[in-house]
C-alpha positions in Angstrom: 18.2 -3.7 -2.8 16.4 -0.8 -4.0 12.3 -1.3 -2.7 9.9 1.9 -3.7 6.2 0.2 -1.9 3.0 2.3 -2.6 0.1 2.2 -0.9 -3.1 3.9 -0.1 -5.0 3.2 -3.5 -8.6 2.0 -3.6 -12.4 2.9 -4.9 -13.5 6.7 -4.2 -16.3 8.3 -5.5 -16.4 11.1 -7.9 -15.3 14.4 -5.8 -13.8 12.3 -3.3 -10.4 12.0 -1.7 -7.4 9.5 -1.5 -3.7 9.4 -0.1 -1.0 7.9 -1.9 2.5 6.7 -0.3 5.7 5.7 -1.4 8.3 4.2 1.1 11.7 3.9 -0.3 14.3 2.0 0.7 17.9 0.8 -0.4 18.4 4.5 -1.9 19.7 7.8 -0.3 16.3 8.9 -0.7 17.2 13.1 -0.3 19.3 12.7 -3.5 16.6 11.8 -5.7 13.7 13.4 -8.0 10.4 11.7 -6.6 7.8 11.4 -9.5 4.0 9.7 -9.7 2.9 8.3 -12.5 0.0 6.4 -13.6 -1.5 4.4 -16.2 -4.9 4.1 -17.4 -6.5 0.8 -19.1 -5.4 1.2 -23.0 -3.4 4.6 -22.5 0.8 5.1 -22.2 1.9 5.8 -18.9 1.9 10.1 -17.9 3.1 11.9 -15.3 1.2 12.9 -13.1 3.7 15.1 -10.3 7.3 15.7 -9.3 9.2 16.8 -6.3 12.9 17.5 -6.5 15.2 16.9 -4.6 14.8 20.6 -2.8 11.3 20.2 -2.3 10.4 21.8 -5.8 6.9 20.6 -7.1 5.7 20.0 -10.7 2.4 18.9 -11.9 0.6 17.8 -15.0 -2.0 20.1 -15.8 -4.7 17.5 -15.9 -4.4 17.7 -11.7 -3.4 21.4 -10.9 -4.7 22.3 -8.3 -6.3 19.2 -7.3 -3.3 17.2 -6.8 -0.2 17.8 -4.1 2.9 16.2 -3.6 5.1 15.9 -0.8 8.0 14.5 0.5 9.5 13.4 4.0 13.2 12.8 4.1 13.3 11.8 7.5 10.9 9.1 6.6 11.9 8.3 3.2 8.7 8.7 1.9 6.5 10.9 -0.9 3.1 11.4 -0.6 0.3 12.4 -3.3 -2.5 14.1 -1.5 -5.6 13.5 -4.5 -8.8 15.5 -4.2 -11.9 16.2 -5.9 -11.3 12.7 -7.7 -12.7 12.4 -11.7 -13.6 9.3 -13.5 -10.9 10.2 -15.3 -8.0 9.7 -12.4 -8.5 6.3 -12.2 -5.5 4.2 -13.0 -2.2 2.5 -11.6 -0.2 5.1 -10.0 3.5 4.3 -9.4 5.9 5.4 -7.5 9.5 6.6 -9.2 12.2 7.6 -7.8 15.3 9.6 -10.2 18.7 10.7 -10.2 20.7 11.4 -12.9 20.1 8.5 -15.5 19.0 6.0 -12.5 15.1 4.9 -12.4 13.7 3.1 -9.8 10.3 2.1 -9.8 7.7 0.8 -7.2 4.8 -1.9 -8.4 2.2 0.6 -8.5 -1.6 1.0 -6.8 -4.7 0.8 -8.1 -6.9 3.8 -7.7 -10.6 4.1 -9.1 -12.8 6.5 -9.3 -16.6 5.1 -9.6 -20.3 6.0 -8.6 
């Protein structure tokens, strides 16, 4: 049974920081794309980075330079390192995990950014 479990979400302020992680399990995790996405209240669901699998990282410009992903393969988890947080950033992130035409997804985290 393929399980994708994020964690680390919560209320930052403005400027602030937070750490995302994804723990995969029931997958050969080194095989597969690993992609965040989130969703704001009212808005379709973007993407917000991906890492292949070699390690290559993609990001929406919205969080260039702000945002960094990263992957463990000995762990079997991605990481999205957030900083200087905007009002804008909050939202459910989720975890997704790709290969080919498979898509697995995790339940998601809620992260917002208030004052």
């Amino acid at each position: 049974q393929v399980q994708l479990v994020e964690s680390g979400g919560g209320l930052v302020q403005p400027g602030g920081s937070l750490r995302l992680s994804c723990a995969a399990s029931g997958i050969i995790f080194s095989l597969y794309d690993m992609v965040w996405y989130r969703q704001a209240p009212g808005k379709e669901r973007e993407l917000v980075a991906t890492i292949t699998s070699g390690s290559r990282a993609n990001y929406a410009d919205s969080v260039k330079g702000r945002f960094t992903i990263s992957r463990d393969n000995t762990k079997n988890t991605v990481t999205l390192q957030m900083n200087s947080l905007k009002p804008e950033d909050t939202a459910i992130y989720y975890c997704n995990a790709q290969r080919w035409s498979t898509r697995h997804w995790g339940q998601g985290t809620q992260v917002t950014v208030s004052s």
